[in-house]
C-alpha positions as CSV (number, residue, x, y, z in Angstrom):
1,X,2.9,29.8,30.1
2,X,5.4,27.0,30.9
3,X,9.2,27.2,30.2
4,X,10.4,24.0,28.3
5,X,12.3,22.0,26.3
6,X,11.5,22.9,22.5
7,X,11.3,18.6,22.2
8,X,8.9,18.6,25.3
9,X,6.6,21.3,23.4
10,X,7.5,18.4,20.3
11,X,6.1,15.7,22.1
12,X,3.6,17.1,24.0
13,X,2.2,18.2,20.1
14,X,2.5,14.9,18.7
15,X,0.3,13.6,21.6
16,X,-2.4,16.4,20.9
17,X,-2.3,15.4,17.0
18,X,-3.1,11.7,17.7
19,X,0.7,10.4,16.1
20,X,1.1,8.0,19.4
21,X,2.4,5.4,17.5
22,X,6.3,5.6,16.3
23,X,9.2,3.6,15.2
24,X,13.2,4.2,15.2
25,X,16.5,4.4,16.2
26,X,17.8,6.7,18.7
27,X,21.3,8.3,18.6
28,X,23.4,10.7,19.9
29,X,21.8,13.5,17.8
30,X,18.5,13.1,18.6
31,X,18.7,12.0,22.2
32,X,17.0,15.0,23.4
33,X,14.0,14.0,21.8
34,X,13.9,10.3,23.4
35,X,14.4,12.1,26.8
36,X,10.8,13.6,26.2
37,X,8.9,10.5,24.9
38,X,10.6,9.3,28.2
39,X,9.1,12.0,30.2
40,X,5.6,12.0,28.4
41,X,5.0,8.4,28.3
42,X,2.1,9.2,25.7
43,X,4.2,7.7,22.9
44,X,4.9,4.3,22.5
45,X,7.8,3.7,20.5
46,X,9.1,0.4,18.3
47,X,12.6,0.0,18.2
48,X,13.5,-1.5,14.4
49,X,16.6,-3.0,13.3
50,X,17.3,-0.4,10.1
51,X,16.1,3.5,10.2
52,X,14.3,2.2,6.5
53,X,12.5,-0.7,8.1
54,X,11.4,2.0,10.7
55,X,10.5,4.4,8.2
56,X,8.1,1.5,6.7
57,X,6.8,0.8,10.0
58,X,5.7,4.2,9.9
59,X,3.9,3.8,6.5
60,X,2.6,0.6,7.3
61,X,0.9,1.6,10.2
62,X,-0.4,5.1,8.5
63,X,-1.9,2.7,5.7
64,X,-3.5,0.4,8.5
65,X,-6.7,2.8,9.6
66,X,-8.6,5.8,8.8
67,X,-6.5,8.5,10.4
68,X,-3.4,7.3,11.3
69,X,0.1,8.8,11.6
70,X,2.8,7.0,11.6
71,X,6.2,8.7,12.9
72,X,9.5,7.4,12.0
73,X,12.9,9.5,14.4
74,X,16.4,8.4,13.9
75,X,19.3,10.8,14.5
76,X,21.7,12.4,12.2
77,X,23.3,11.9,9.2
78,X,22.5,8.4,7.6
79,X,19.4,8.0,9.5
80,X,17.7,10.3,8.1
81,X,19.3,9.2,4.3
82,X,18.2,5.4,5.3
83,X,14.5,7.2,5.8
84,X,14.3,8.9,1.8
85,X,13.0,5.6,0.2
86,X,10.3,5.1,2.9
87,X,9.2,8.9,2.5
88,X,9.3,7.7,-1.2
89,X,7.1,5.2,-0.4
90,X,4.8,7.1,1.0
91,X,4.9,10.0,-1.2
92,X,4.3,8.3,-3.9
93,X,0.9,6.7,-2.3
94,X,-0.3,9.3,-1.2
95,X,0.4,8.6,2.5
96,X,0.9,10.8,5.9
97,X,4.0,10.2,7.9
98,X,6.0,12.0,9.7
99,X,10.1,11.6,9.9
100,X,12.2,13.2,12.7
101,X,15.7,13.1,12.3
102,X,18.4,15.1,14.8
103,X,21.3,17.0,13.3
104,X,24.2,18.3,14.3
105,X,24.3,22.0,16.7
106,X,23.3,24.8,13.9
107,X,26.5,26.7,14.4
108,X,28.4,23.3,12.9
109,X,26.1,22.8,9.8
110,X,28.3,24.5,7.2
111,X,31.8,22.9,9.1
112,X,31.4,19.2,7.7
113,X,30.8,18.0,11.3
114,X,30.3,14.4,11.8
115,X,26.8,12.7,10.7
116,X,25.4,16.1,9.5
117,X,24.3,16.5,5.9
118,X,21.2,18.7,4.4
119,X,18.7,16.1,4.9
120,X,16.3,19.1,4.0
121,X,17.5,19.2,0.7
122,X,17.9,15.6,0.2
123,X,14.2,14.9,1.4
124,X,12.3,18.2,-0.6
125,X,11.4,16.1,-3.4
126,X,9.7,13.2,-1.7
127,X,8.0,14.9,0.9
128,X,5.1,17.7,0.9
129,X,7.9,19.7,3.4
130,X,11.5,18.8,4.2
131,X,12.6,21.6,7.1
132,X,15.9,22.1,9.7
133,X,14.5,24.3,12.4
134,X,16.9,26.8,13.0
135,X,15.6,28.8,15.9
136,X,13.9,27.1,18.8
137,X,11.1,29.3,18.8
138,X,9.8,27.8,15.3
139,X,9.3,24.1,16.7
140,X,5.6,24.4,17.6
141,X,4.6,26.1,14.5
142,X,7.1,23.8,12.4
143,X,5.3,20.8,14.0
144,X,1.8,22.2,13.7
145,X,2.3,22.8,9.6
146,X,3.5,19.5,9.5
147,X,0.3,17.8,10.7
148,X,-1.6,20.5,8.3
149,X,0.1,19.5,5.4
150,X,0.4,15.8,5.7
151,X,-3.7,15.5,6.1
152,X,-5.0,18.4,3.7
153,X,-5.3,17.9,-0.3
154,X,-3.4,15.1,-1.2
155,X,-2.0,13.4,1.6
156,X,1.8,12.8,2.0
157,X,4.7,12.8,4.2
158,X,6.9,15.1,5.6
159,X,10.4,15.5,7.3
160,X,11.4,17.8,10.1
161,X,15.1,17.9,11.3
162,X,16.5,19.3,14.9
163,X,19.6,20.5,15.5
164,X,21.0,19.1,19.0
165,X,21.0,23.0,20.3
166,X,17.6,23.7,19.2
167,X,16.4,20.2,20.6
168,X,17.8,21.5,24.1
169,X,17.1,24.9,23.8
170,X,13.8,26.4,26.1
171,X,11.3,28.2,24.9
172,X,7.9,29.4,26.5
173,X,4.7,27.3,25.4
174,X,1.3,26.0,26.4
175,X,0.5,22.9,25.6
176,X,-3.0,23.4,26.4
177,X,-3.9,26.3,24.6
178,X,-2.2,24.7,21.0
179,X,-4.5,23.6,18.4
180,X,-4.3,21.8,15.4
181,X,-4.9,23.8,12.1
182,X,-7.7,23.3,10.0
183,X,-7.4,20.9,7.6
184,X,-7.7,22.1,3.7
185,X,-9.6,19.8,1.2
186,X,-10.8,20.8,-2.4
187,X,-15.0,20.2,-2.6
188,X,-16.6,19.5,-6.0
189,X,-19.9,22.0,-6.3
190,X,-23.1,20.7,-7.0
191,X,-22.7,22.1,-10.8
192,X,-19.9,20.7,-11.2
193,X,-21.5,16.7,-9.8
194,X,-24.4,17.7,-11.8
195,X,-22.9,17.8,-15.2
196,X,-20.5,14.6,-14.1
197,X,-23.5,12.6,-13.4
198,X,-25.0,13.7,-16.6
199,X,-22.8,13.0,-18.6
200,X,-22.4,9.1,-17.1
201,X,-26.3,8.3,-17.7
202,X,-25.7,9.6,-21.4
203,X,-23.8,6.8,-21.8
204,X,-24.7,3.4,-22.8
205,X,-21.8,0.9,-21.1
206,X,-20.3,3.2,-17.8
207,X,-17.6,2.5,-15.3
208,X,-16.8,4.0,-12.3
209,X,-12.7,3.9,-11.7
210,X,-12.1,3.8,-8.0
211,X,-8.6,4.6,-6.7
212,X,-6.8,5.3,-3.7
213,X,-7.5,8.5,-3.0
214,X,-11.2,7.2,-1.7
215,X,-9.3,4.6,0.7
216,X,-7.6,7.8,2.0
217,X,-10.9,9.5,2.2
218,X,-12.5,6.8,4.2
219,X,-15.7,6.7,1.6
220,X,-15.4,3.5,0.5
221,X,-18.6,2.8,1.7
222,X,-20.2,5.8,0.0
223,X,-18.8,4.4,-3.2
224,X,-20.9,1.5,-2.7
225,X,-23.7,3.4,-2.4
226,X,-23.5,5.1,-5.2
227,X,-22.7,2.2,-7.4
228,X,-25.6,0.5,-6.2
229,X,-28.0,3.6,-6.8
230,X,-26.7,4.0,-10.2
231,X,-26.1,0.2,-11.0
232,X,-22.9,1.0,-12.7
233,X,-19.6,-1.5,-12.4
234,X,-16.7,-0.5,-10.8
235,X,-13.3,-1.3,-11.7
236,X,-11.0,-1.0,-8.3
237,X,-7.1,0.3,-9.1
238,X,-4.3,-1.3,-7.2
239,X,-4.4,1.1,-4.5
240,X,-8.4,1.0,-4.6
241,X,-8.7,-2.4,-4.3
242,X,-10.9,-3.5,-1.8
243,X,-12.6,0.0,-1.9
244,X,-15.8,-2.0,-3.4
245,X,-15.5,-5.8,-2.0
246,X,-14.3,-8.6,-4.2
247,X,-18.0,-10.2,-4.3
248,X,-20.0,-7.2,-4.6
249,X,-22.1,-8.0,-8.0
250,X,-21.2,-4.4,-9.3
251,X,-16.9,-5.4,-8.8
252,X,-16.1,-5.9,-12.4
253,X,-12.5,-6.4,-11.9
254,X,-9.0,-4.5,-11.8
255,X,-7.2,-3.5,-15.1
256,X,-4.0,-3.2,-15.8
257,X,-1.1,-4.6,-18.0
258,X,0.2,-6.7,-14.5
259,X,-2.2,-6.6,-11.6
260,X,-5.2,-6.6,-13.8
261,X,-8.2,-9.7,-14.5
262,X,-9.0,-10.7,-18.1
263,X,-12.5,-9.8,-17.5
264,X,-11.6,-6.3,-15.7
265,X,-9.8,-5.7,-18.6
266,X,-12.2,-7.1,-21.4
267,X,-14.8,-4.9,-19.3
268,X,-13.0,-2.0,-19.6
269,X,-12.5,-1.8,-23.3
270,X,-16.5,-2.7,-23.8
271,X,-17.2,0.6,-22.1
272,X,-18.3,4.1,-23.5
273,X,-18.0,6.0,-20.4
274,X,-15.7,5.9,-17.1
275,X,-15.2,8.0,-14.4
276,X,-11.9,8.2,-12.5
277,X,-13.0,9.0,-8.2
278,X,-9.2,9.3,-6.5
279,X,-6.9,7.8,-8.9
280,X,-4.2,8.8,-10.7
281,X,-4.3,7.1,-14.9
282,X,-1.1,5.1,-13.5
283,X,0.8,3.4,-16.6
284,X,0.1,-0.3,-15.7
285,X,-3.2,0.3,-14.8
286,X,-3.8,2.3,-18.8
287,X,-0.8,0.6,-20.7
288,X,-0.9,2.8,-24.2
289,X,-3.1,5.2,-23.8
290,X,-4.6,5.5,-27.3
291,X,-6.1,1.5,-26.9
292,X,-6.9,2.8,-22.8
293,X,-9.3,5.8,-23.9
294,X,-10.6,4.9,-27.7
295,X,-14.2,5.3,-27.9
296,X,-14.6,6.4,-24.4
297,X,-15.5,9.8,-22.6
298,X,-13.7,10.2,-19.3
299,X,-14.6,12.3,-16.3
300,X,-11.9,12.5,-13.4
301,X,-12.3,13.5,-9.9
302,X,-9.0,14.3,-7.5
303,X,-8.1,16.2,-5.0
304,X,-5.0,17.4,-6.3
305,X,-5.4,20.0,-9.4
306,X,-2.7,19.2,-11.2
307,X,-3.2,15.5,-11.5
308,X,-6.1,16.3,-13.7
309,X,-4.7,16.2,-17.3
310,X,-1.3,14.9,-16.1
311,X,-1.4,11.8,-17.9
312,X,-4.2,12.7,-20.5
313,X,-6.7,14.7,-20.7
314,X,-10.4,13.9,-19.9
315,X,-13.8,15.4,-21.0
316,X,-14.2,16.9,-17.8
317,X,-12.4,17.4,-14.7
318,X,-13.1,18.1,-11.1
319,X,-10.8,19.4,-8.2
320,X,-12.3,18.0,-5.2
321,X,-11.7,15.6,-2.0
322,X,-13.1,12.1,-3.3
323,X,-15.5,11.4,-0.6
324,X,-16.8,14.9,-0.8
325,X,-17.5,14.3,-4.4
326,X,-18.9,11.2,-3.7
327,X,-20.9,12.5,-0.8
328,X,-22.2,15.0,-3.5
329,X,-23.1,12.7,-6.7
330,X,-25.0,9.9,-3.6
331,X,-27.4,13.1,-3.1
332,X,-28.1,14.2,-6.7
333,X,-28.4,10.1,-7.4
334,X,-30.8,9.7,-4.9
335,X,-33.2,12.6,-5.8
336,X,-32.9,11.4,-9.5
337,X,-33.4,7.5,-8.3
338,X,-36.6,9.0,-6.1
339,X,-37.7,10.7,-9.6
340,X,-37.5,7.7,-11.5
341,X,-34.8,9.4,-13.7
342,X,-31.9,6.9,-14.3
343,X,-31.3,4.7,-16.7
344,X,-31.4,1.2,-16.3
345,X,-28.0,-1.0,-16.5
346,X,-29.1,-4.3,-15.6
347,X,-27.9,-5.9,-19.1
348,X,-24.7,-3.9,-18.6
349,X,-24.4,-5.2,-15.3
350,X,-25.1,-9.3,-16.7
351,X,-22.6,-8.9,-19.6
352,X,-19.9,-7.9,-16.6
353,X,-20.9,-10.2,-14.7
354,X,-20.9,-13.2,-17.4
355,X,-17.6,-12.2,-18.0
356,X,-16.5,-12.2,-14.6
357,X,-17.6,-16.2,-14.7
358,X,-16.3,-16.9,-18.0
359,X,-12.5,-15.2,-18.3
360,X,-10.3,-17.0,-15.7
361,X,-7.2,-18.0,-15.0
362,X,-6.4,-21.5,-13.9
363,X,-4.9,-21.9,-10.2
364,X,-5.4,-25.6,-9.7
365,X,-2.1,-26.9,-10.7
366,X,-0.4,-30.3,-8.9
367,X,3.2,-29.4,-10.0
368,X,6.2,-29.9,-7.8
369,X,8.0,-28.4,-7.2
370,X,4.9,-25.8,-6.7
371,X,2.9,-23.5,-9.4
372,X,2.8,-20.4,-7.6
373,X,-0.7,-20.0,-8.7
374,X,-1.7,-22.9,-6.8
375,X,-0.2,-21.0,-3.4
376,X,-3.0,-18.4,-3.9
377,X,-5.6,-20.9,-4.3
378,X,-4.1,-22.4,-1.0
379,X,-4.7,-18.5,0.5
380,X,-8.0,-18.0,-0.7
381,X,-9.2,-21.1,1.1
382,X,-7.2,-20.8,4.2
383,X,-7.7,-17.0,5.0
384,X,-11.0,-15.4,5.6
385,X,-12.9,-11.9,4.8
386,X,-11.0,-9.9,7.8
387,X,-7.7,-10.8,6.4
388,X,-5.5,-7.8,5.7
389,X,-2.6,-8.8,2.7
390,X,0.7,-6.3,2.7
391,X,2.6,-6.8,-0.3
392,X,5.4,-4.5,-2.6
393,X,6.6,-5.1,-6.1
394,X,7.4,-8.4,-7.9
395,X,6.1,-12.0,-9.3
396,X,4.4,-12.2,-5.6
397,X,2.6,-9.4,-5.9
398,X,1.1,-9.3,-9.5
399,X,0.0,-13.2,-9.5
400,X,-1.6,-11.9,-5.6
401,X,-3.3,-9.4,-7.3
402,X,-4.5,-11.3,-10.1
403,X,-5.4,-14.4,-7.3
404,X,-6.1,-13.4,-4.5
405,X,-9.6,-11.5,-2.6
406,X,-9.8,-8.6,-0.6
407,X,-13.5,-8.1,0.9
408,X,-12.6,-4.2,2.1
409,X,-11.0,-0.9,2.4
410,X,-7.2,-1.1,4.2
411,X,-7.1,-5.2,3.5
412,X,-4.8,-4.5,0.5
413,X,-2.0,-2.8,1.8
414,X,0.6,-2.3,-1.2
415,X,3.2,0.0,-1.9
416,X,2.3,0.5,-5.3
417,X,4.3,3.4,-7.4
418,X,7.6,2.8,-5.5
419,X,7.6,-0.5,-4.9
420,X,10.8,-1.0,-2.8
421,X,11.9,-4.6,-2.4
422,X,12.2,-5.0,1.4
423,X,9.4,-3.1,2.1
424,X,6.8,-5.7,3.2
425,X,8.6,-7.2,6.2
426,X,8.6,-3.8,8.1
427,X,5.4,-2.4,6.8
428,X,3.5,-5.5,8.1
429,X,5.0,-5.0,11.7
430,X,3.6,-1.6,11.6
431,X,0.0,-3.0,10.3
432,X,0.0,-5.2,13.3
433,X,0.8,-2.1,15.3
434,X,-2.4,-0.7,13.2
435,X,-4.6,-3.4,13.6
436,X,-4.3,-5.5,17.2
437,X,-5.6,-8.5,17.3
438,X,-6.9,-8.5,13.1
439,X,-5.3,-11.3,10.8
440,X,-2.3,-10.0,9.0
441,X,-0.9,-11.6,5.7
442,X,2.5,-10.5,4.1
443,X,3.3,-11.9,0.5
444,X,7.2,-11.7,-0.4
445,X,9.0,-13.3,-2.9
446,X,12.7,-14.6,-1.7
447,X,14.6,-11.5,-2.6
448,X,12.2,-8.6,-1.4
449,X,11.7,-11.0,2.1
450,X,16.2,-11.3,2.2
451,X,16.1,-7.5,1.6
452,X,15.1,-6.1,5.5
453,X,15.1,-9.7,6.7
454,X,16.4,-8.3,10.2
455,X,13.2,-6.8,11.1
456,X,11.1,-9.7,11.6
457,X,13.6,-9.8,15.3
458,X,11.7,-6.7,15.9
459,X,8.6,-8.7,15.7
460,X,9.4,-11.4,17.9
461,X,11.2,-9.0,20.6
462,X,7.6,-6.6,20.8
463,X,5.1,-9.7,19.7
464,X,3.5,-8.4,16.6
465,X,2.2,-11.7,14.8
466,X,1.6,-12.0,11.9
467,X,2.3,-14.8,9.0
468,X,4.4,-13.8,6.2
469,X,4.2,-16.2,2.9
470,X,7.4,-16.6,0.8
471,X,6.8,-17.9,-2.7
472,X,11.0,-18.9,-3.2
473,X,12.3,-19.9,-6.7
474,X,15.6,-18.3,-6.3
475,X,15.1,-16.3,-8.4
476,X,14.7,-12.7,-9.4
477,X,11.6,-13.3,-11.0
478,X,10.6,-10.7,-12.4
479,X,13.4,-9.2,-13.7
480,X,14.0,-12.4,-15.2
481,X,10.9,-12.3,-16.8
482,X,11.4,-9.2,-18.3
483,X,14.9,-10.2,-19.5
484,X,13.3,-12.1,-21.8
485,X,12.7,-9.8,-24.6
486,X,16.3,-8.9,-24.6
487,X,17.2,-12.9,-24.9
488,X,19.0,-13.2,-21.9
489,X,18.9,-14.3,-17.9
490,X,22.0,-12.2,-16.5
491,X,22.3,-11.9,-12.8
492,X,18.5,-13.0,-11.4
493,X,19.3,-16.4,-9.9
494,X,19.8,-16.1,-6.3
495,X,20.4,-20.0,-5.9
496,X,23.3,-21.7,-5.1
497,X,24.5,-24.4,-3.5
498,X,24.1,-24.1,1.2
499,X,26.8,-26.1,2.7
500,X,25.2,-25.4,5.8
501,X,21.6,-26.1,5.0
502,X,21.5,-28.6,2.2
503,X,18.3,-29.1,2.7
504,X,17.1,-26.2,0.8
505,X,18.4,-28.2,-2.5
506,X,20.5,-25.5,-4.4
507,X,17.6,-22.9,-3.4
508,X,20.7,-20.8,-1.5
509,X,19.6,-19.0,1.7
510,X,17.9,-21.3,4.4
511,X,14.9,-18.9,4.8
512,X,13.9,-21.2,8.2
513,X,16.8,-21.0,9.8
514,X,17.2,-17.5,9.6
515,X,13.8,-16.8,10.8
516,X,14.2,-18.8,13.3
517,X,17.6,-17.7,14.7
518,X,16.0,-14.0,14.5
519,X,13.4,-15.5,17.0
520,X,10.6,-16.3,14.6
521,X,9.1,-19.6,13.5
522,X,9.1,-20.8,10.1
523,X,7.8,-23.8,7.8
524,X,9.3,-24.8,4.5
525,X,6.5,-26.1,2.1
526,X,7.7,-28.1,-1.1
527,X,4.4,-30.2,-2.1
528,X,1.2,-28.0,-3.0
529,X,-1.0,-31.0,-1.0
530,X,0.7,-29.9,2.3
531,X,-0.4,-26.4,2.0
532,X,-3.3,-26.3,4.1
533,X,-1.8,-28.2,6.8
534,X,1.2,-25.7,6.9
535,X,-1.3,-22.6,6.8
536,X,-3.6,-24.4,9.7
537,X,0.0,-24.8,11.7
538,X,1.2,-21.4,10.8
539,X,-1.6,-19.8,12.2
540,X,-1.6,-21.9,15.9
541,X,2.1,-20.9,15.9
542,X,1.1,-17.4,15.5
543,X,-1.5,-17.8,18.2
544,X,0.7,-19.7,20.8
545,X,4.5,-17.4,20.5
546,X,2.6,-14.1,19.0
547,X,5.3,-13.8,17.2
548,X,6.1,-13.5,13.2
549,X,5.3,-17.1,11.3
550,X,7.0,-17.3,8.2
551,X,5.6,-20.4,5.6
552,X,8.1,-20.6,2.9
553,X,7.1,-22.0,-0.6
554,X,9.7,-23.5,-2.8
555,X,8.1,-22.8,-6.2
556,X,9.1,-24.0,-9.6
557,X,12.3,-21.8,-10.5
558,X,10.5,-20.1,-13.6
559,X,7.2,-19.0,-13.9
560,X,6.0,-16.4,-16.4
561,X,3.0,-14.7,-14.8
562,X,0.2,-12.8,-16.9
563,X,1.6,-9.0,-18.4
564,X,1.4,-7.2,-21.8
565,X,2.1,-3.6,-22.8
566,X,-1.2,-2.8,-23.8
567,X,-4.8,-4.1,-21.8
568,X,-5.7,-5.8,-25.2
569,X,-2.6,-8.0,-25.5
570,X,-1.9,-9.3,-21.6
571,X,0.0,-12.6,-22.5
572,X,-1.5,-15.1,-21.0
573,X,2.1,-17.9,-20.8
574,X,0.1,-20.5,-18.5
575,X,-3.5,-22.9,-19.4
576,X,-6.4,-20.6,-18.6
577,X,-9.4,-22.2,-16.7
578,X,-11.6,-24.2,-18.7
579,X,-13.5,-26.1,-15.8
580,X,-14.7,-25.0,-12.2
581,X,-12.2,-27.3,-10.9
582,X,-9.4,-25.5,-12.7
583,X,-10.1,-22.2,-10.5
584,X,-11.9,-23.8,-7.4
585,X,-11.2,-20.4,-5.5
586,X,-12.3,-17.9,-8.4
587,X,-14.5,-15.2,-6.6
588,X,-17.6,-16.4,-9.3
589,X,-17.4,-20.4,-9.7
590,X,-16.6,-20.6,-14.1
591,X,-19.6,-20.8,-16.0
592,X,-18.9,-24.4,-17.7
């Protein structure tokens, strides 16, 4: 055995594990462990701007591919408090990463010494384990649990924390004898897939309700399968999306109260039967649940026990990984396709479909300043089938989802139960990271893109391209829009008038210019007929500087986009689509 460094055992784990990729700061604190990436070489490491943009690189570039770990390190003290909204992030989706943070010597953690606070404690409810290692001796084992936890059951993050004397401290281990645990995943038993499946060709109108967790599993094409065999419709969740591609004849649209279609939701509440594969009942995707389950039966599939019955209970639940269940209900489907035993859903399938080519929402509009359903139009047409979208919370991203088209699994990239404003700029640069050489998209409004603007400098110094659309009213949107029903606008307007750039027109901060001084390039859009000429530029600037392109779109200052409170009483505030010119882009041309 070889005497070392307990961060050169670190390291030389990390490489065994796969987690090559990581993003940070370094500091005084956590120095020790830089010296080892140093002296491995096996990491490469992206040096962000803010230890939370890191932490979303991290996430970001977990949420890119099918088995990735993203690593976020910073060093003591507020680096490791700037990192608890991107484990957030990521907890709440469901996502691996793994945070490093130093800390000050143990012998000083109860003395107040500078930069050290009990990050464990801080991070223990946002991650699946928040640990200081106190004894050197601990660091391969505290390492190799880590990996464990973050990929069995449901996935999530964790946070391990080194004191600068532990960091330094030697200890006797062999790289080449370590291995990784085994990974623990619930699996649904035949019986159990046997009575699920049963109880779904009982029914006259099914659904199958697709969520995350089958992104996570990597099954998306399984899902496919089955829905094909079965000839059941599936209705995609936010973090499902793409899970089933947006043309497939069996996608019957996401529901919701925000990030929903009028005919996912109209097909939702003509069903008699769904079954939830990975999801979690999330409260805009049910709105009240007496309208969501009325004169349905429900069967839900996850890997984590306790999420069964958390939000309501169903007819029947099942504990199990989501592409082992689905790995399990393709066989039993097949032998009872082979016996000529399932029913037959074609006229199911025609009314979803009709729907799908009858209940749109108009995107054609030649306002100006801009309609921001008119950008997504603009996206649809300028962006192909391998584009990968990255998105968080607001106006932007619930008139995307509603808009836009994703054809796959991983092209949808959202952070979608925390939703933290700044979190698309960084998470995109770790996408890139994820996905050399693919075609990137970010979607921000103004306030979640001025939030972390700083990171995009971290794009142009390592050349991660990628083009990031702004939709700018000035405007908190949706916080204004929800002011509404308390009949007031108080603090959402971010214009005002730019001395220096009066160019923007009372829209406030010159977006362009400070892209550009961060060492970006940007274009500033204002009439919806130069859009595909500023996409078509965007992406040769992308090409030529391989850097970030921002295309900033000055929108209309108010727009209410599509929401309700229940999935039978979305209001719709703008014209729906009455002609196939209204919705030119619409994923089924409108049945006139």
């Amino acid at each position: 055995m070889a005497k070392m460094r307990t961060v050169d055992a670190a390291v030389a784990i990390l490489v065994k594990e796969g987690a090559i990729e990581a993003f940070g700061l370094p500091g005084a604190a956590i120095n020790p462990f830089y010296s080892a990436m140093r002296a491995n070489g096996g990491i490469r490491h992206t040096l962000a701007r803010h230890v939370e943009g890191a932490s979303h690189m991290a996430d970001g570039f977990s949420r890119a591919k099918d088995g990735n770990i993203g690593v976020c390190i910073g060093t003591s003290g507020p680096a490791g408090t700037d990192m608890i909204t991107g484990l957030y992030a990521s907890w709440a989706d469901s996502i691996p990463m793994l945070c490093i943070t130093g800390q000050a010597p143990v012998a000083k953690l109860h003395k107040e010494d500078f930069q050290a606070v009990d990050i464990e404690s801080i991070a223990k409810p946002v991650t699946k384990m928040a640990m200081t290692i106190l004894e050197p001796g601990q660091v391969p084992g505290a390492f190799q649990k880590a990996f464990q936890l973050m990929r069995s059951g449901r996935p999530g993050p964790v946070l391990l924390d080194l004191p600068f004397d532990v960091q330094m401290a030697e200890i006797e281990f062999d790289i080449d004898t370590y291995e990784p645990l085994p990974v623990e995943k619930p699996k649904a038993s035949r019986k159990q897939l046997e009575k699920a499946l049963d109880m779904l060709t009982a029914a006259e109108r099914p659904l199958i309700v697709a969520g995350g967790g089958i992104i996570n599993a990597g099954a998306s094409a399984q899902l496919v399968e089955l829905a094909e065999i079965l000839n059941v419709p599936v209705i995609p969740t936010l973090m499902g999306w793409g899970a089933i591609p947006d043309d497939h004849q069996l996608m019957a649209g996401m529901v919701g109260l925000q990030t929903s279609h009028r005919y996912g939701n109209e097909t939702l509440l003509q069903s008699d039967f769904v079954i939830g594969i990975g999801n979690r009942w999330a409260n805009r995707h049910t709105g009240g649940l007496d309208t969501y389950t009325a004169g349905r039966k429900f069967v839900h599939i996850d890997i984590e026990p306790t999420q069964i019955g958390r939000v309501f209970s169903p007819d029947f639940g099942i504990a199990s990984d989501a592409g082992a269940a689905l790995d399990g209900l393709l066989e039993i489907a097949r032998e009872r396709q082979a016996a000529k035993s399932l029913p037959d859903y074609s006229g199911w399938v025609a009314d979803c479909i009709k729907r799908k080519g009858s209940l749109q929402r108009k995107t054609h509009f030649e306002n100006v300043p801009i309609k921001p359903q008119r950008v997504y139009e603009e996206m649809n047409k300028a962006f192909g089938k391998d584009t990968t979208y990255v998105t968080t919370i607001g106006l932007s991203q619930i008139a995307g989802a509603q808009l836009l088209h994703v054809f796959g699994p991983r092209k949808w990239i959202n952070a979608g139960q925390a939703g933290p404003l700044g979190w698309t700029a960084p998470a995109a640069l770790g996408v890139v990271r994820g996905k050399p050489g693919e075609t990137v998209v970010a979607l921000s409004g103004d306030y979640d893109f001025q939030f972390m603007i700083e990171e995009l400098a971290v794009g142009a110094q390592f050349n991660l391209p990628y083009i990031h659309v702004v939709v700018n009213n000035s405007y908190l949107g949706l916080i204004r829009q929800s002011q509404r029903g308390f009949q007031m606008e108080q603090n959402v307007s971010l214009a005002f008038e730019n001395i220096n750039s009066p160019e923007t027109n009372g829209y406030g901060v010159d977006h362009v210019k400070v892209t550009e001084g961060l060492g970006c390039k940007a274009l500033r859009v204002e009439n919806p007929s130069d859009l595909p000429a500023a996409f078509d530029k965007a992406k040769a600037l992308m090409e030529e500087f391989k850097v970030p392109v921002v295309v900033e779109v000055i929108l209309e200052k108010v727009t209410n986009i599509s929401m309700g409170v229940e999935i039978d009483g979305v209001n719709e505030f703008e014209e729906l689509a009455e002609r196939g010119e209204d919705a030119p882009t619409a994923i089924i041309a409108l049945l006139d």
